[in-house]
BAZAVO-302384 format. One line per 2 residues: number of its first residue (from 0); their letters; for each residue x, y, z of C-alpha. Coordinates in pm, 1 decimal. Layout:
NUM	a	X/Y/Z | ...
! end
This chain:
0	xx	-1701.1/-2057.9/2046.6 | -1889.5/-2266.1/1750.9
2	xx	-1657.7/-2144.9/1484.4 | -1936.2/-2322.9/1246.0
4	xx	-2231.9/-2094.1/1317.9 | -2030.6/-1805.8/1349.4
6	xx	-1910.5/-1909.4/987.0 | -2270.7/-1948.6/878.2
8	xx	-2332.7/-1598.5/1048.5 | -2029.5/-1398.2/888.3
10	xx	-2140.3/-1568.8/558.5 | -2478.0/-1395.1/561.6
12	xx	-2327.0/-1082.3/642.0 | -2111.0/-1088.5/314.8
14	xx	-2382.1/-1122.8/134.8 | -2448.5/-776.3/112.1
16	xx	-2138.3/-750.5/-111.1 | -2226.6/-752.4/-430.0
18	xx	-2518.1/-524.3/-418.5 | -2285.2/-259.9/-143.4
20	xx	-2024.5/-306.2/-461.7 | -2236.1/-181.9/-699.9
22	xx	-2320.5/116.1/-501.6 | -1970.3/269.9/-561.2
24	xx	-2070.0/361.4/-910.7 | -2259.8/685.6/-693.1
26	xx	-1893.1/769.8/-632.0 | -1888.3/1089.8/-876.0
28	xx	-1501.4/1156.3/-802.2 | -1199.5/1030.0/-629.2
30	xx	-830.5/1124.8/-625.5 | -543.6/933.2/-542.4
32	xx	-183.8/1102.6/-462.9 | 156.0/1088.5/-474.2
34	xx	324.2/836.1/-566.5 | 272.7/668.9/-918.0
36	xx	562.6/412.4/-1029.5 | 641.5/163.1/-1211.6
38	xx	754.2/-215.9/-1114.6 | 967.2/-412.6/-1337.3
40	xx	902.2/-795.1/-1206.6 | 1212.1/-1032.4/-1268.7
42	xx	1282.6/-1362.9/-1156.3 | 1680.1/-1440.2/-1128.3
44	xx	1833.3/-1790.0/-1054.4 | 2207.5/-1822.9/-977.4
46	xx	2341.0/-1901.5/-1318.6 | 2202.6/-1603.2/-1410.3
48	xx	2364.9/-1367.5/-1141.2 | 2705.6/-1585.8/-1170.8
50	xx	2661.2/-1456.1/-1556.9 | 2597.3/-1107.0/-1476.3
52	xx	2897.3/-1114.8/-1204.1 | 3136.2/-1269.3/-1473.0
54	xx	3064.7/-985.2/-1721.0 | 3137.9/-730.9/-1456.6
56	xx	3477.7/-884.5/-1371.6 | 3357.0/-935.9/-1041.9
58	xx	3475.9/-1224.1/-798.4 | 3229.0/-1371.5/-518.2
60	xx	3476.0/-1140.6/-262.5 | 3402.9/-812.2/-420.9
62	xx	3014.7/-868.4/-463.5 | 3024.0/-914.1/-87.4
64	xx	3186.5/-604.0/-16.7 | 2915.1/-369.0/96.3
66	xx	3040.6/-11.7/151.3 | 2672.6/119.0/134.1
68	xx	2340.4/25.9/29.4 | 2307.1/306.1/-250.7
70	xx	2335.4/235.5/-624.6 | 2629.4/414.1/-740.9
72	xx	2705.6/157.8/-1010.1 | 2589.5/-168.9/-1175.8
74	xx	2837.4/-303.5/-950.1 | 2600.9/-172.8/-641.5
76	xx	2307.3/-327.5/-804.4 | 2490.2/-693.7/-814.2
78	xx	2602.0/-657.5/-471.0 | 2237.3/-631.1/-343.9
80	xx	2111.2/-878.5/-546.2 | 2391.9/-1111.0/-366.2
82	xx	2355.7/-1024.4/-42.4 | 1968.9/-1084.0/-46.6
84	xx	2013.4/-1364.4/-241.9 | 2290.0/-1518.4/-1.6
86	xx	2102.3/-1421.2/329.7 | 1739.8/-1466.3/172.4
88	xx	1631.6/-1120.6/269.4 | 1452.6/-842.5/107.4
90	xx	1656.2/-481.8/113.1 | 1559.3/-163.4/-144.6
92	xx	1810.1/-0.6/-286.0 | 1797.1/363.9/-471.4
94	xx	1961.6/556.7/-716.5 | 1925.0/863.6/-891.4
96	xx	2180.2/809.7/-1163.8 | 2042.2/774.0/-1439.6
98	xx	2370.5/585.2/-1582.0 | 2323.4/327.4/-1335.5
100	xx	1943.5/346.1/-1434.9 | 2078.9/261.4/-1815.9
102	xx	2256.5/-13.0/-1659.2 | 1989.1/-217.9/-1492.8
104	xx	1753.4/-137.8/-1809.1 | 2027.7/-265.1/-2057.2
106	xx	2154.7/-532.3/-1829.4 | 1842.0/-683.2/-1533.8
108	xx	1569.9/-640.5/-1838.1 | 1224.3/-728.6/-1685.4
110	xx	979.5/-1095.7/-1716.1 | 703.2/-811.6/-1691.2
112	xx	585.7/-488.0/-1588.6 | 272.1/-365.7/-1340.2
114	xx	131.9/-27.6/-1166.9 | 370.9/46.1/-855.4
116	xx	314.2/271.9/-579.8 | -7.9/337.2/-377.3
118	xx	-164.1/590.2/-567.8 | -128.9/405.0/-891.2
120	xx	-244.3/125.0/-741.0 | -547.9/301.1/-553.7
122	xx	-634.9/428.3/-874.1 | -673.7/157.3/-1034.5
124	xx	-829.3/-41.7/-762.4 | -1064.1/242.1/-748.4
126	xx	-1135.7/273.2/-1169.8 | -1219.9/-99.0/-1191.8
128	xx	-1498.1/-89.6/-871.5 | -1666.1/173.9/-1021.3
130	xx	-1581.2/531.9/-907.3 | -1723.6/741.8/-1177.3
132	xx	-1433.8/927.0/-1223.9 | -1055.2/887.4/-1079.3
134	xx	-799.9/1157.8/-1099.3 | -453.2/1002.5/-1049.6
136	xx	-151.4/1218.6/-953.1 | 135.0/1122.0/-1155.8
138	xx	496.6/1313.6/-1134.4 | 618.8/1139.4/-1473.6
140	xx	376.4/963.5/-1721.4 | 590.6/877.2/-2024.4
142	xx	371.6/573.0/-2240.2 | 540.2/321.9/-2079.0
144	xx	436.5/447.2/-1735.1 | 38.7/507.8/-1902.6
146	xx	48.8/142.7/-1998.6 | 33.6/62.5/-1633.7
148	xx	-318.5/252.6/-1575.6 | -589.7/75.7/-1668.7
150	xx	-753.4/155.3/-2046.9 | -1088.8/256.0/-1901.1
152	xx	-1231.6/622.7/-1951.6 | -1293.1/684.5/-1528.4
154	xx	-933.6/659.9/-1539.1 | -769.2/1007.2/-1584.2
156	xx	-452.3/1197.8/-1518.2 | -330.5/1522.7/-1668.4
158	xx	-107.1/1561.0/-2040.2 | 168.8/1810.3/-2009.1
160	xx	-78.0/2104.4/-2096.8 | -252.6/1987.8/-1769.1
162	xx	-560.4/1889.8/-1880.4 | -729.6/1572.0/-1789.8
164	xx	-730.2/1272.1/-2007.3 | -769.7/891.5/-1966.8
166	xx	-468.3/824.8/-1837.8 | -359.2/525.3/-2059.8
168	xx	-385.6/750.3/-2345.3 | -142.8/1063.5/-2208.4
170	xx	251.8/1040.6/-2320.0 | 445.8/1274.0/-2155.0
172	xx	715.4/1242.2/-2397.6 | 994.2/1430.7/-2187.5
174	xx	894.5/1260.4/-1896.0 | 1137.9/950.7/-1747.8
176	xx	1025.0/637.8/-1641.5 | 1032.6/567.3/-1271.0
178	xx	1139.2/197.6/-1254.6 | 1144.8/-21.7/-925.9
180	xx	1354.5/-357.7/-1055.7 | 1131.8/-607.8/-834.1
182	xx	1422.7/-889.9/-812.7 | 1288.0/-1226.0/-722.4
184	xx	1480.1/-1538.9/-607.4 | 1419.3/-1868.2/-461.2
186	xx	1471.9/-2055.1/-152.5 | 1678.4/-2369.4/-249.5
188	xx	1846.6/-2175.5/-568.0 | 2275.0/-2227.1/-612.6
190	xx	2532.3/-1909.6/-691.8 | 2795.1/-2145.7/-816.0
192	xx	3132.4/-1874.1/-850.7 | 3460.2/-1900.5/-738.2
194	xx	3491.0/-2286.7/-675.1 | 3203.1/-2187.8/-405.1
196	xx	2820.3/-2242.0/-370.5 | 2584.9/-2015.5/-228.1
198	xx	2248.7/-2172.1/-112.4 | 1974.2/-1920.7/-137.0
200	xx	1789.8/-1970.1/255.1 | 1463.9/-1844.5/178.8
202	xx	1222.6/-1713.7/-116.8 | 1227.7/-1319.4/-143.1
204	xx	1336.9/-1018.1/-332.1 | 1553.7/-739.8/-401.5
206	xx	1401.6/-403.6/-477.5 | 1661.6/-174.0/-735.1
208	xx	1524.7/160.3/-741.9 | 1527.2/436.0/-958.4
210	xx	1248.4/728.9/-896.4 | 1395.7/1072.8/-814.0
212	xx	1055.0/1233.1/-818.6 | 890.9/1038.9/-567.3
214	xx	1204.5/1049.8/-389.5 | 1146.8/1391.9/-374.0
216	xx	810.0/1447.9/-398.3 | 731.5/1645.3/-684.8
218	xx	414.7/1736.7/-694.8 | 216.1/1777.4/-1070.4
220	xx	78.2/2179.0/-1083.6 | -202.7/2015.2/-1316.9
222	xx	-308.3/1772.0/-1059.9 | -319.7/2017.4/-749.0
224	xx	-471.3/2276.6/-970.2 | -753.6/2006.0/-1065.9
226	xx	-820.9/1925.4/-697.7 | -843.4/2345.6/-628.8
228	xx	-1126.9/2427.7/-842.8 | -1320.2/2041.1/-852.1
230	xx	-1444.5/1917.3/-545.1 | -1368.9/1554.9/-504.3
232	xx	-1554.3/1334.3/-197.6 | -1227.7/1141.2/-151.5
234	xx	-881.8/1170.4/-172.9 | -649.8/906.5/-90.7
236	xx	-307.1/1031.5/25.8 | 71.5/823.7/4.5
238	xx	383.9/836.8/-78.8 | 554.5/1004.3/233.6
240	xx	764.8/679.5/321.1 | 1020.1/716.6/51.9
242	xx	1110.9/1036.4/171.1 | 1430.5/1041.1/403.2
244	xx	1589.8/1292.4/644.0 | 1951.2/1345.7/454.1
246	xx	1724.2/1420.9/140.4 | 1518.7/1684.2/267.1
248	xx	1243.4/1474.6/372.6 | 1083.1/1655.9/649.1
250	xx	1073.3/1995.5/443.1 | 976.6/1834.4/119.6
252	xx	669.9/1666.0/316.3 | 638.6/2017.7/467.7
254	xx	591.6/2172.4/107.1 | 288.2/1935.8/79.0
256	xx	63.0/2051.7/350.9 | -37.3/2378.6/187.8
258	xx	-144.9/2190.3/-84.6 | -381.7/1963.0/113.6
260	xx	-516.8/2243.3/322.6 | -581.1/2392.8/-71.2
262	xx	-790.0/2095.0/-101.8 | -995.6/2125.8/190.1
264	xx	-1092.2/2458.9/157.7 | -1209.4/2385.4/-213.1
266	xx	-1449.6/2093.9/-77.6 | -1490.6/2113.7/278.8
268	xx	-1716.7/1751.5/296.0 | -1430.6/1593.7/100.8
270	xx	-1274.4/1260.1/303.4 | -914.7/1256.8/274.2
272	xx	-750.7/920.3/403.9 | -362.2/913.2/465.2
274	xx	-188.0/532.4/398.3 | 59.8/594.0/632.6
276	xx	299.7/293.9/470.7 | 623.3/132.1/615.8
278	xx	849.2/465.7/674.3 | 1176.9/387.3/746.9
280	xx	1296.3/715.0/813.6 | 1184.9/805.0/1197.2
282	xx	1177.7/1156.1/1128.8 | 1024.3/1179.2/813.7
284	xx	790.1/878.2/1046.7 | 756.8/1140.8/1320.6
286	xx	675.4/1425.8/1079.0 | 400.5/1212.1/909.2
288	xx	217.0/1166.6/1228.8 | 282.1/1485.2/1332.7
290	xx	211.9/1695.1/1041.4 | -11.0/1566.1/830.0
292	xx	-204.5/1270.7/963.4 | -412.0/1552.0/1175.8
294	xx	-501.4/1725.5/860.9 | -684.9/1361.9/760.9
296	xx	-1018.2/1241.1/843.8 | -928.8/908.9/827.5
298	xx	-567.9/705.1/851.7 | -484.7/325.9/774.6
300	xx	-193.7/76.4/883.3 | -144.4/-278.0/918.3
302	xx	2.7/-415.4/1225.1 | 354.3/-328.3/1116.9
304	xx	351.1/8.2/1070.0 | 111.3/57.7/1391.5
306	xx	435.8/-44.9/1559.0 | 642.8/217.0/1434.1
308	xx	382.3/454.3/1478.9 | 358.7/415.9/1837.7
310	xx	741.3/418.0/1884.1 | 723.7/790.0/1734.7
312	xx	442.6/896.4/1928.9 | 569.2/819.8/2293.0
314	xx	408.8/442.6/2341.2 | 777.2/254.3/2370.4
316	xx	615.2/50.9/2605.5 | 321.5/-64.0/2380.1
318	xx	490.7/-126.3/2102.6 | 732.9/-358.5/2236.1
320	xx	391.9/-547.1/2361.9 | 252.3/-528.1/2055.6
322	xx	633.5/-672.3/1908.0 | 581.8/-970.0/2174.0
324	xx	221.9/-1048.5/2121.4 | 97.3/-934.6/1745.5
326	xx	-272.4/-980.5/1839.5 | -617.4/-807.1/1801.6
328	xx	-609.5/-706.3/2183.5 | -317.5/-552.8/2160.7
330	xx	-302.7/-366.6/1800.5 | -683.1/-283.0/1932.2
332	xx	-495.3/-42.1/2194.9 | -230.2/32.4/1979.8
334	xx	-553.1/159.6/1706.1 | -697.1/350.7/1987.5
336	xx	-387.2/543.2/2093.4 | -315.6/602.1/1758.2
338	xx	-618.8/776.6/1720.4 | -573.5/970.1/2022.1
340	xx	-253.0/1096.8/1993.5 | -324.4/1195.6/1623.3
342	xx	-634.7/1334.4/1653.0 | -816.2/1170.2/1347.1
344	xx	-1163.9/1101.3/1348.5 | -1128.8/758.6/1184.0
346	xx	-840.9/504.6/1195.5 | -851.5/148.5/1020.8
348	xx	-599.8/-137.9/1113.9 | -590.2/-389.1/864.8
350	xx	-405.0/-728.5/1048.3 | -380.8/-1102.3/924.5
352	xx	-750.5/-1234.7/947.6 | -866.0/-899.2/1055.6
354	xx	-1003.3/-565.6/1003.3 | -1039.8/-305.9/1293.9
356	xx	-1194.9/-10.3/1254.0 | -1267.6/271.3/1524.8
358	xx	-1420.2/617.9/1451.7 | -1603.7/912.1/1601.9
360	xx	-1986.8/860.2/1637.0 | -2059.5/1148.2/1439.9
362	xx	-1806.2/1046.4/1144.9 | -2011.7/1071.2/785.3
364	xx	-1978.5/770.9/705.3 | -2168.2/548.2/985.8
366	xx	-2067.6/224.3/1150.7 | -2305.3/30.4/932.2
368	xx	-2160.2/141.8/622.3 | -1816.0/122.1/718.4
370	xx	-1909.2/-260.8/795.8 | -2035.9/-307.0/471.1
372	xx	-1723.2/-139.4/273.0 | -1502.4/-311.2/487.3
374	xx	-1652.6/-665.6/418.2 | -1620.3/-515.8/22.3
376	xx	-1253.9/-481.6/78.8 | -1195.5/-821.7/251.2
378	xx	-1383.8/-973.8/-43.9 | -1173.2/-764.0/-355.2
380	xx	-877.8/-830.2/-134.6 | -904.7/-1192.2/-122.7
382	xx	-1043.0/-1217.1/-465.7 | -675.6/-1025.6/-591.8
384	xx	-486.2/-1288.8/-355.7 | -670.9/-1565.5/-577.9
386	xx	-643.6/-1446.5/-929.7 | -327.9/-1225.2/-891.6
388	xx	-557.1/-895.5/-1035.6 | -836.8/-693.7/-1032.0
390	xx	-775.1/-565.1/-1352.6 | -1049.4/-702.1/-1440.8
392	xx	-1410.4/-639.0/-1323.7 | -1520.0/-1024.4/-1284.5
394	xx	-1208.5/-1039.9/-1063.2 | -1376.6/-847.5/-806.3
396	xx	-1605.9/-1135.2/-679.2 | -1421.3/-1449.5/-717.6
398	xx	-1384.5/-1470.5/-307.4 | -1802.0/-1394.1/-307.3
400	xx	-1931.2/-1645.5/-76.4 | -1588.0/-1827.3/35.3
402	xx	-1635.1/-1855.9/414.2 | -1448.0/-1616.7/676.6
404	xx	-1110.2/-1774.7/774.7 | -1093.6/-1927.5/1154.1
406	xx	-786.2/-1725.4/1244.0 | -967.1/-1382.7/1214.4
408	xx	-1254.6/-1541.1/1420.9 | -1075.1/-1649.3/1672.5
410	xx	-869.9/-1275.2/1713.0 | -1241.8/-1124.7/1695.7
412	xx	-1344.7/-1362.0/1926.6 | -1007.2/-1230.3/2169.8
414	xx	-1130.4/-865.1/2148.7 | -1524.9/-925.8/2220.7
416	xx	-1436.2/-1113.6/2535.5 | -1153.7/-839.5/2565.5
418	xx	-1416.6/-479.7/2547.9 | -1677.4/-709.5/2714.0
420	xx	-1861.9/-683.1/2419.5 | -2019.1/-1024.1/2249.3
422	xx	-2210.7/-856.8/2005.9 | -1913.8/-741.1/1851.8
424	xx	-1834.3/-1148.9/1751.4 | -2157.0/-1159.8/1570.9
426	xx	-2232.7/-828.7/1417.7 | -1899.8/-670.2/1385.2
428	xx	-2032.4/-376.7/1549.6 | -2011.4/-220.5/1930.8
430	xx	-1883.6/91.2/2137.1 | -1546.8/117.1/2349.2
432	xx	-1542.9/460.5/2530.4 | -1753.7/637.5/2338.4
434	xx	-1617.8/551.3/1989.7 | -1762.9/310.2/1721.6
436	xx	-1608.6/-28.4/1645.6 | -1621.4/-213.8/1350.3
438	xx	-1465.8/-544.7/1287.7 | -1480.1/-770.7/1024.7
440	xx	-1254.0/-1153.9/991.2 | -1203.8/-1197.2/635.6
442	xx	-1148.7/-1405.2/400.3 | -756.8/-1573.5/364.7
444	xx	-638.1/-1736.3/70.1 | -393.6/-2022.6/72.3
446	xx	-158.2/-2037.9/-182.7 | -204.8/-1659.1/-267.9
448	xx	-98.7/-1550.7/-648.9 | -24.3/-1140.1/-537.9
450	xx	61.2/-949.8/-210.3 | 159.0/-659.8/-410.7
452	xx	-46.5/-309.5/-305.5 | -272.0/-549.0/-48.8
454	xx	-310.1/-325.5/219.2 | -300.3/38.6/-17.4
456	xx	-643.5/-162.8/-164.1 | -792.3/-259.5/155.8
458	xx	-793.1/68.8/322.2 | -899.0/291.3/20.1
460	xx	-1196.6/37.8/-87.8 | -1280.1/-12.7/270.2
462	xx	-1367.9/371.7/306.0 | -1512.6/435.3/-67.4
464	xx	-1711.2/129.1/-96.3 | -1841.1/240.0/228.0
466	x	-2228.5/241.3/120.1
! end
């Protein structure tokens, strides 16, 4: 394999980028639904959490005592942050107290604040690329939540008379903020308490959560009512991961699918992808695939969560071979018998260094175009890694004409020689079994700036930049 000219090859390919971008202004609508949150970034050192432990009266002994991993107390919240902190691993933790809410807003404070969840994040990924107009589903949207949407007129939601509006400009006054503490630490970092040190093994984050809507998934009547009598040609569906079986889940998720079926009847052509996120719940897991994936036309996953999918879907055996060998051959069959089992016309695996994408030959959006919205993605995708946003418009291209990285060649490279099918190595394009296949390596950035919403702005870019 001359990983040179197949550089030079891929490079010419991606040139069709900018002028495939600027065909998403002939998006006339988009939608983007459930969940809408914010994320309050901090970055705590160990002087800082001795502090906080001090003015709790707490000893190093008590924060260690974990009796469950729900916040029932500002005591909770300091016992997560030390247990990630002390084992360098990243746990969420939730509460619907809003006294314990009180305390991490009058205690953790915030370095800053940015659009959480998938559909906020879609929809502003979506504003800023052109979509003519984006209707974002939002369960709260106090000001402080609007200030996470970006000020641009394509952007709208729905005031508390549900009527659309730019959605930086609505305040829902009675509405709460839905805040996800993002807690950040570093490898290396001391906890000096108790005449002992704690040595931080490893860079990462603890996630203090407070969001009883999305929690439960309450669903805005002005937003559903919108998508009933306005056709939209895509909607992008999340939010079903936070959802758990104590709480309801499966029926709460249940209460949804009237709603999309609602939608489809209203605009019959519409595309409606499903993110299917990391769902730690396997029945609400099982009920996703089960339920409401087969009402999609298309579904997305990275390698991860293709994993647990196939454990819920009766492939044991192939996920544990995907667990042993994380490669394009094998999340290639994983892709495929996702797609059979859950009977969606379209299914997208985004991996490291690679995008797979297999679909029905009569899907409406062709394998050419899907090529070309893919390579979009893997260009806006990069291009957030580098400057930490796309908030920004000239963001979008900074990655425009940085060459494909060698990993994702090489894993291409695996599946051509894999389906028998060279082409695929120097087009992106072939058939396996009567489907189309469209791959794409993409573009990797070294020291990225952001990971945050990656893979929510691959797959919904991928499918609406889709030219």
């Amino acid at each position: 394999m001359d990983i040179a000219r197949l550089k030079t090859q891929w490079l010419k390919i991606y040139q069709a980028v900018p002028k495939t971008l600027a065909k998403v202004t002939e998006v006339e609508t988009a939608a983007t639904a459930f969940n809408t949150n914010i994320d309050a970034v901090l970055k705590i050192n160990g002087k800082k959490i001795a502090k906080l432990l001090q003015e709790q009266n707490m000893s190093l002994a008590q924060a260690r005592d974990v009796k469950q991993t729900k916040l029932l107390s500002g005591a909770d919240v300091l016992k997560g942050i030390v247990k990630c902190f002390e084992r360098g691993i990243a746990e969420e933790w939730l509460t619907e107290d809003k006294v314990v809410y009180q305390w991490m807003a009058d205690n953790l404070g915030y370095d800053r604040l940015q659009m959480g969840g998938q559909g906020g994040i879609v929809a502003n990924a979506l504003a800023v690329i052109g979509v003519q107009n984006v209707f974002a589903h939002t369960n709260s949207l106090p000001k402080l939540q609007a200030q996470q949407f970006l000020a641009q007129k394509n952007l709208l939601s729905f005031d508390e008379k549900g009527q659309a509006k730019p959605a930086a400009e609505i305040d829902r006054k009675n509405d709460i903020p839905l805040i996800h503490w993002i807690i950040e630490f570093d490898k290396g970092d001391v906890l000096e308490l108790d005449g002992e040190k704690v040595v931080c093994p490893k860079s990462n984050r603890f996630i203090a959560t407070y969001d009883p809507l999305n929690l439960k998934l309450v669903i805005d009547e002005g937003f559903v009512s919108h998508l009933q009598k306005n056709k939209m040609q895509y909607v992008i569906l999340s939010g079903y991961h936070a959802l758990t079986a104590n709480n309801d889940g499966v029926a709460l998720l249940e209460k949804s699918i009237p709603v999309i079926k609602s939608w489809k009847k209203a605009c019959p052509s519409c595309l409606v992808h499903l993110e299917v996120a990391s769902t730690q719940d396997v029945e609400v897991r099982r009920a996703i695939v089960e339920k409401i994936a087969p009402m999609c036309d298309s579904v997305g996953f990275n390698e991860r969560e293709a994993i647990d999918i196939l454990q819920v879907i009766g492939e044991e055996d192939l996920a544990r071979r995907c667990e042993e060998k994380t490669d394009a051959v094998h999340l290639f069959e994983a892709t495929l018998r996702i797609k059979q089992k859950l009977k969606v016309a379209r299914a997208q695996l985004h991996m490291f260094g690679l995008y797979i994408t297999l679909q029905d030959t009569n899907y409406p959006v062709s394998a050419e175009a899907n090529l070309r919205g893919m390579c979009v993605a893997a260009t806006v995708a990069a291009s957030k890694a580098g400057t930490g946003s796309i908030n920004q418009a000239e963001n979008l291209l900074w990655a425009q004409g940085k060459e494909v990285a060698d990993v994702g060649l090489k894993e291409l490279a695996s599946l051509a020689d894999y389906l028998q099918t060279p082409q695929l190595l120097e087009t992106g394009l072939s058939r396996f079994e009567g489907l189309d296949v469209v791959a794409v390596p993409t573009i990797l950035v070294e020291k990225p700036l952001t990971l945050v919403g990656m893979g929510d702005t691959i797959s919904s870019v991928s499918l609406v930049a889709a030219r």
